[in-house]
N, C-alpha and C positions, 0 to 999 in steps of 0.2 A: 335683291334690288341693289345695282351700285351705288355707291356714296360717294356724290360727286362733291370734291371740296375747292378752298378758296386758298389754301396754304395761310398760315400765321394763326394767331390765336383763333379767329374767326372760323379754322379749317377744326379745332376742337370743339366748337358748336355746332358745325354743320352736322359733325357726325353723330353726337348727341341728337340735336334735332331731327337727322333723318331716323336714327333709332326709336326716338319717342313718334314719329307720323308714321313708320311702319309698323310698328305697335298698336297705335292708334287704327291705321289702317286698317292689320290685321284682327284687334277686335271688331272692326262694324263688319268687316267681312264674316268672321264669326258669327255677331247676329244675324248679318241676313242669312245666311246659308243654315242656323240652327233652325229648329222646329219645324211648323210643317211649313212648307211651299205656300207663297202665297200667287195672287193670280199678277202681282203687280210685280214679281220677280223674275216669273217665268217668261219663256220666248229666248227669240232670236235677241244675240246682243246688241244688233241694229234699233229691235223693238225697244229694245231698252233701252237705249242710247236717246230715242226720241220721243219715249215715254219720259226717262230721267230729265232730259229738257223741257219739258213740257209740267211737271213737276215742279222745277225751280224756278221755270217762269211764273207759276204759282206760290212764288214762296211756300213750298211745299218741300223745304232743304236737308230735314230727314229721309225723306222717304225717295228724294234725287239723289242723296250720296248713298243710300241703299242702292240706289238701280248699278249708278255707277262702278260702287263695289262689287258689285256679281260680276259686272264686262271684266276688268280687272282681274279677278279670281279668276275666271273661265280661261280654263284653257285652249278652248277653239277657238275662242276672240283674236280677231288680226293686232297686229300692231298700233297699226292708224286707227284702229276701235279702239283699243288702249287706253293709246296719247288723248283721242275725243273725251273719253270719261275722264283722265287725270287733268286736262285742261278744264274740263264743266266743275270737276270740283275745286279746280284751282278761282275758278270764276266765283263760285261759291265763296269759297274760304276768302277772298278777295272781296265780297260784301260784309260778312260775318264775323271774319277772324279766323281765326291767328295768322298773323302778316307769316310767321315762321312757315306755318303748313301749305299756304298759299303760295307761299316762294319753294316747295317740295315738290306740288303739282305740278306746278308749272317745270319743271326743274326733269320731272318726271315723262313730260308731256312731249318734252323738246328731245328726249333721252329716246323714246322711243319711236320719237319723228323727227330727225335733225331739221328739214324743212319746212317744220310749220311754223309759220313767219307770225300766225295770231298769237300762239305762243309765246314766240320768241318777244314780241311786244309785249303783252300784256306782264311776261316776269320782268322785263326793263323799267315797265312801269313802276312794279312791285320794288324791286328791287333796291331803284330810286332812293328809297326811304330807309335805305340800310347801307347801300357800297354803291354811290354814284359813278367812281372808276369802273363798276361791274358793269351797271347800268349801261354806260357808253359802249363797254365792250357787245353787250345783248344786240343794240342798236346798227351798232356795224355789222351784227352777223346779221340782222335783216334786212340791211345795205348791202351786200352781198348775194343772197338772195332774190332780194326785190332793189336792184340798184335805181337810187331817185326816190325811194319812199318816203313821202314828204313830211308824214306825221316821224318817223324814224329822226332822219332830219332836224326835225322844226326841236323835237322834246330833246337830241342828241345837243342840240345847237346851243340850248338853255342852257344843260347842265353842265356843256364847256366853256361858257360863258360865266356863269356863276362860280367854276372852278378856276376863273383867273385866263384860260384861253381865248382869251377877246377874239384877237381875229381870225379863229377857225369856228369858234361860236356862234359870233357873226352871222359868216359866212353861210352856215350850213343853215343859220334859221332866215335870210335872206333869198338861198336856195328853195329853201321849203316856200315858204311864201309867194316867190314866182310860181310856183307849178299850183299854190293853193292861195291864192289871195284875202281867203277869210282867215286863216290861219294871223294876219297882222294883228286883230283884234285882242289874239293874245299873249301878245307881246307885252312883259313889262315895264315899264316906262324905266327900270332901272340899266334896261339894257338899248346900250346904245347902236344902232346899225348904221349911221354914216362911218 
């Protein structure tokens, strides 16, 4: 698995933490693949893939990062089957914790689908809450992508407004709000758009 880093002190935790989630990784892989075969492991990685969501929509988040650890282990799994399972646990780890393994998934997810744009949001989102400069940078790769993504936009817009960027800040959550007009609503009253 490569270890995607951030350079500066930050770029010596990444790598730590990617070692501890591959670790981590590689033990629950370990459980499910030890003992006997169960009937909720086996199948097509597809099956799993929709059993595994089906699972988590259950608050069932053991036995969903089981499924997804098999896709992942298997090696006749495509790529974009992959990225789906490392994204469903990033979704996971994204209600549950740890913000660290959740930003791995995701990280993971994007690594071996550069164009999944749900992704690429949802670690922007994540991310947010650790390196808002990353965060923007996430945003514009989904601007890219998906040029005019309003939610990309509207959250990109905030956090260069907050960063002191007023009038590209602005601009960009003014942007979003034309193409989405409920989006005004949450708008903080500390940010000003005339």
């Amino acid at each position: 698995m490569a270890v995607l880093s951030r350079g500066g002190k930050f770029d010596i935790r990444r790598v730590v933490l990617t070692g501890i989630a591959v670790m981590g990784l590689a033990a629950t892989l370990t459980s499910c693949s030890s003992g006997s075969s169960s009937s909720s492991s086996s199948g097509s990685p597809q099956s799993q893939l929709a059993q595994g969501i089906a699972e988590s929509r259950a608050s069932n988040y053991t036995q969903a990062q089981h499924l997804f650890g098999a896709i992942i282990a298997n090696p006749s799994a495509s790529k974009p089957l992959k990225a789906l399972a490392f994204y469903n646990l990033g979704v996971i780890h994204q209600s549950i914790g740890p913000l660290r393994t959740t930003l791995i998934d995701y990280l993971n997810a994007v690594r071996l689908n550069p164009k999944f744009t749900s992704a690429w949001f949802n670690l922007a989102v994540a991310e947010t809450r650790v390196n808002s400069k990353l965060a923007v940078d996430y945003y514009n790769k989904i601007l890219i992508l998906k040029p005019g993504d309003a939610n990309s936009l509207f959250n990109s817009g905030l956090i260069l407004y907050a960063r002191g960027n007023h009038a590209e800040g602005a601009s960009r959550i003014k942007t979003a709000i034309a193409k989405v007009p409920a989006l005004a609503k949450r708008v903080p009253s500390t940010v000003k758009l005339n």
